[in-house]
C-alpha positions as CSV (number, residue, x, y, z in Angstrom):
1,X,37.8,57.8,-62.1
2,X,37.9,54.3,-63.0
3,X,40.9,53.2,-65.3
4,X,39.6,51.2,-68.2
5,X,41.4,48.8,-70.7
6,X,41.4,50.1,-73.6
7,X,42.1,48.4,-77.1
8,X,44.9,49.4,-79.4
9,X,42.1,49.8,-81.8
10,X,40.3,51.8,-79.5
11,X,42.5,54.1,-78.6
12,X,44.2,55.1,-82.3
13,X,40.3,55.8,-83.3
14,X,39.8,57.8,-80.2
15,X,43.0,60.0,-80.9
16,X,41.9,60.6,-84.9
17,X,38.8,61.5,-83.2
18,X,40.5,64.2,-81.1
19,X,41.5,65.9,-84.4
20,X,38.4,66.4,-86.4
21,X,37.2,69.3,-84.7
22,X,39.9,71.6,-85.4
23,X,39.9,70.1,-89.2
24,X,36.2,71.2,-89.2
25,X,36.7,74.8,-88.5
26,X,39.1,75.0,-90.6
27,X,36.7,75.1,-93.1
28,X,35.1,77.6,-94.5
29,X,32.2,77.1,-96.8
30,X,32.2,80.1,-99.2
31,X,32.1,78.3,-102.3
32,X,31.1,74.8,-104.3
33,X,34.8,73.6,-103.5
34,X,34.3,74.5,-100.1
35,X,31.1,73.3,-99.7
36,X,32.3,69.7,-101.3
37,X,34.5,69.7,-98.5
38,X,32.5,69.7,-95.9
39,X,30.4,66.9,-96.8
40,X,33.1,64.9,-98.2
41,X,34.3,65.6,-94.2
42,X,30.9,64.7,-92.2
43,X,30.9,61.5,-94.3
44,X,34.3,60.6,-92.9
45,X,32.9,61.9,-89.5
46,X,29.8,59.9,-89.4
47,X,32.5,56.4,-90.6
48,X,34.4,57.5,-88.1
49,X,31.6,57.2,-85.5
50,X,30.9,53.5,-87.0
51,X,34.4,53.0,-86.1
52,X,34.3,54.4,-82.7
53,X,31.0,51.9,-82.0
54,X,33.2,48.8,-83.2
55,X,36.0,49.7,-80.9
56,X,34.4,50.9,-78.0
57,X,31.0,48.7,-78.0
58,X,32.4,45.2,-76.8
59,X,34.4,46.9,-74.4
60,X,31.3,48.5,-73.2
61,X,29.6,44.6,-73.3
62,X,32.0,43.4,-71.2
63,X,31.9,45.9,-68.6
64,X,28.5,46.0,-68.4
65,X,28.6,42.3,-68.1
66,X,31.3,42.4,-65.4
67,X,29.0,44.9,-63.6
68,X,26.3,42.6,-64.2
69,X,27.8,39.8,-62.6
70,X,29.0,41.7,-59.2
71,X,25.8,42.6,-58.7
72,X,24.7,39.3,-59.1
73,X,27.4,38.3,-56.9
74,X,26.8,40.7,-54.3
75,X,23.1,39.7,-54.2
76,X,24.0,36.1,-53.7
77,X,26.5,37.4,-50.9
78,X,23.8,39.4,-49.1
79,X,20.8,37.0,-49.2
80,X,21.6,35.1,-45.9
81,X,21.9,38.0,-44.1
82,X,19.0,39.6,-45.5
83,X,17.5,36.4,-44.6
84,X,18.1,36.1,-41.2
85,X,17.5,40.3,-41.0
86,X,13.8,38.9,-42.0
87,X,13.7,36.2,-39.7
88,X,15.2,38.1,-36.7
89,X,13.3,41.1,-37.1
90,X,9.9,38.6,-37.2
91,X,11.3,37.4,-33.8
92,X,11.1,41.0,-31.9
93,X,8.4,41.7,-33.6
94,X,6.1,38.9,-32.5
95,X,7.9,39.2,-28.8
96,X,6.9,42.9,-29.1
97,X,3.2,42.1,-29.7
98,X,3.0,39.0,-27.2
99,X,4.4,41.4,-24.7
100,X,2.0,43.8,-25.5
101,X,-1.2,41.5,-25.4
102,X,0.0,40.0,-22.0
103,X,0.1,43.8,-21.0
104,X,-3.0,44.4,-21.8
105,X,-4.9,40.9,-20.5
106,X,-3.1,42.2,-16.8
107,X,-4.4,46.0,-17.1
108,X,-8.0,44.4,-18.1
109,X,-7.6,41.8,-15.4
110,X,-6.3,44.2,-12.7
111,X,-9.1,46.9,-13.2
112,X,-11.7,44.4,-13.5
113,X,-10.5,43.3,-9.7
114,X,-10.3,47.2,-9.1
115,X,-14.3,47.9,-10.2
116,X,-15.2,44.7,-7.9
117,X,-13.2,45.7,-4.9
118,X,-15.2,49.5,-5.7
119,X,-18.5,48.3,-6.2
120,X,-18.2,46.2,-3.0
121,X,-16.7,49.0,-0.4
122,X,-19.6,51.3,-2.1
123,X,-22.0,48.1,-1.0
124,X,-20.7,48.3,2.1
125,X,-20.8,52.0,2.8
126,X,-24.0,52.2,1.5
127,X,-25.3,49.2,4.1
128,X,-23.7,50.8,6.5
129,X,-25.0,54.3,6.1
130,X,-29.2,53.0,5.2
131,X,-28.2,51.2,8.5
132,X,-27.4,54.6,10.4
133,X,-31.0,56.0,8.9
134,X,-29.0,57.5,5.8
135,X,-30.8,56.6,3.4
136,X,-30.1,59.7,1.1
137,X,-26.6,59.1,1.8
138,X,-26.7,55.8,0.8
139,X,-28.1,56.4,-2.4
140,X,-25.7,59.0,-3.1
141,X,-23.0,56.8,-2.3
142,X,-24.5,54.1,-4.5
143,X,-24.8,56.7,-7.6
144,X,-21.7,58.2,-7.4
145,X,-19.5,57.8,-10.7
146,X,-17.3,54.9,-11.1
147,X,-13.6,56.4,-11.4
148,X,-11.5,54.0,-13.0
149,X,-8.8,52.5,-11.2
150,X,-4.7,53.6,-12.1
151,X,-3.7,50.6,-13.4
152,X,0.7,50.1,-13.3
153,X,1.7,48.5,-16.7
154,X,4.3,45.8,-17.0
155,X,8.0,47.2,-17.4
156,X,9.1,46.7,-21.8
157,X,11.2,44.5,-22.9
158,X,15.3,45.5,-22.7
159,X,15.6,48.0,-24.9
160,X,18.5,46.8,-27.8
161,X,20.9,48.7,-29.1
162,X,20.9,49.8,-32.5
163,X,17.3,48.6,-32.8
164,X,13.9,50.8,-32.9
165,X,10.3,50.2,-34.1
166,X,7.6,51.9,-34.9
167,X,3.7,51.1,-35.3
168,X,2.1,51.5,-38.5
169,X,-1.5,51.2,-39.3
170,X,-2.5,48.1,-42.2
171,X,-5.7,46.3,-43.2
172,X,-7.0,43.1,-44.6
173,X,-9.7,42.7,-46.8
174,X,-12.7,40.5,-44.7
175,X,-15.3,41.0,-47.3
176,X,-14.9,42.3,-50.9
177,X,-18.4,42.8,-51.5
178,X,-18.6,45.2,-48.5
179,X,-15.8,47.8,-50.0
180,X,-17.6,51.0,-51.1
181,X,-17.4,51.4,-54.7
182,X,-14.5,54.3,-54.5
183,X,-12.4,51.2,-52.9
184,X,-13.0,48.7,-55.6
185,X,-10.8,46.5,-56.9
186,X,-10.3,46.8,-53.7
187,X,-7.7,50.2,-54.3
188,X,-5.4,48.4,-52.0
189,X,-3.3,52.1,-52.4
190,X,-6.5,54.1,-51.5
191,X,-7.4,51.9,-48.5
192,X,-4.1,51.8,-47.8
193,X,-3.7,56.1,-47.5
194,X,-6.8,56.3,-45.3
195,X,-5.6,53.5,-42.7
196,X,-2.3,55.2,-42.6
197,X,-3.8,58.3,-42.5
198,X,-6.6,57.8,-39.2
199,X,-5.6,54.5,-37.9
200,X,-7.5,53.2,-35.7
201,X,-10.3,55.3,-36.5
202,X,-10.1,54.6,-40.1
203,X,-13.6,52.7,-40.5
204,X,-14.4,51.3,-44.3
205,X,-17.1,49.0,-44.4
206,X,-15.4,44.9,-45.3
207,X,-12.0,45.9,-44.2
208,X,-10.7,45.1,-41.0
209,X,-7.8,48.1,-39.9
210,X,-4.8,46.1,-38.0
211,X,-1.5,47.7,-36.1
212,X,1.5,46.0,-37.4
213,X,5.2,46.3,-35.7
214,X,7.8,46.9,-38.3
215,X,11.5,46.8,-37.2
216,X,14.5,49.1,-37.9
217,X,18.0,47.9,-37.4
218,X,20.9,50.8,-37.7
219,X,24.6,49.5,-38.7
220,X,26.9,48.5,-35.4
């Protein structure tokens, strides 16, 4: 428990304080005299409380100011660091998703050479058979179903310790006037539940559904 100064003031109204209860059960109210008593006692009770408030109030003021100030303190403090936590995890973030669109312009690139080096062997084969007399063959060869080429992704980045992310599902608004009704103002909660909830396969007419990286840092 935290030790706080206390006024000399303070601390003689706090002791009389102590006392009163035992004082009030010591009366019994069985008669006018008695009764007298007792209010002449819960009017000394309720100036008592006045007293307590004028000791203890401006010590109260000034710890709540002092609290006030560390906090302000402390915010000060951390707003670099919270700063640069913003800016750095922007930085792996936007790696992340460079990464991850160079990934995906090689796996488009490297199938797209994949169907051409198909389509012409299957040319070939098919020439090659018409040119045996095959001619049923050749068309089977030539309607046989494309099967897409295994494409090998590019390695991650470094994996960094005491760092982690996670996709999440967000949207922008492209046209208001295209929100259903049950969206409007746009319901930027509403639109938000559904995205989070399907994703990619959220689909609300005049809202565009993004994938957003957002970073997680642990302590080292």
């Amino acid at each position: 428990m935290i030790e706080i100064a206390l006024t000399q003031e303070a601390k003689d109204v706090a002791a009389l304080a102590m006392t009163v209860p035992e004082r009030a059960r010591a009366i019994e109210i069985r008669d006018n005299e008695s009764y007298m008593r007792a209010g002449e006692m819960l009017t000394a009770v309720k100036g008592l409380l006045k007293e307590i408030d004028a000791a203890f109030d401006p010590i109260c003021k000034r710890a709540h100011d002092a609290h006030k100030e560390a906090l302000n303190q402390k915010k000060r403090a951390a707003e670099p660091l919270l700063e640069a936590e913003r800016i750095l995890k922007k930085g792996i973030a936007d790696y992340q998703a460079e990464l991850e669109r160079r990934r995906m312009e090689e796996e488009a690139r490297l199938r797209e050479e994949a169907r051409k080096r198909e389509e012409e062997a299957r040319l070939a084969a098919a020439i090659a058979a018409e040119k045996e007399g095959e001619k049923e063959l050749a068309e089977e060869i030539l309607n046989e179903p494309v099967i897409p080429a295994v494409v090998v992704s590019a390695p991650p980045p470094p994996k960094l310790a005491g760092v982690s992310s996670r996709k999440v599902w967000k949207f922008r608004i492209t046209d208001a006037a295209l929100v259903p009704r049950q969206y409007m103002i746009p319901d930027t909660a509403a639109i938000g539940r559904v995205v989070a909830a399907l994703g990619r396969r959220a689909s609300i007419p005049g809202v565009e559904v993004y994938e957003e990286t957002v970073i997680a840092a642990r302590r080292a």
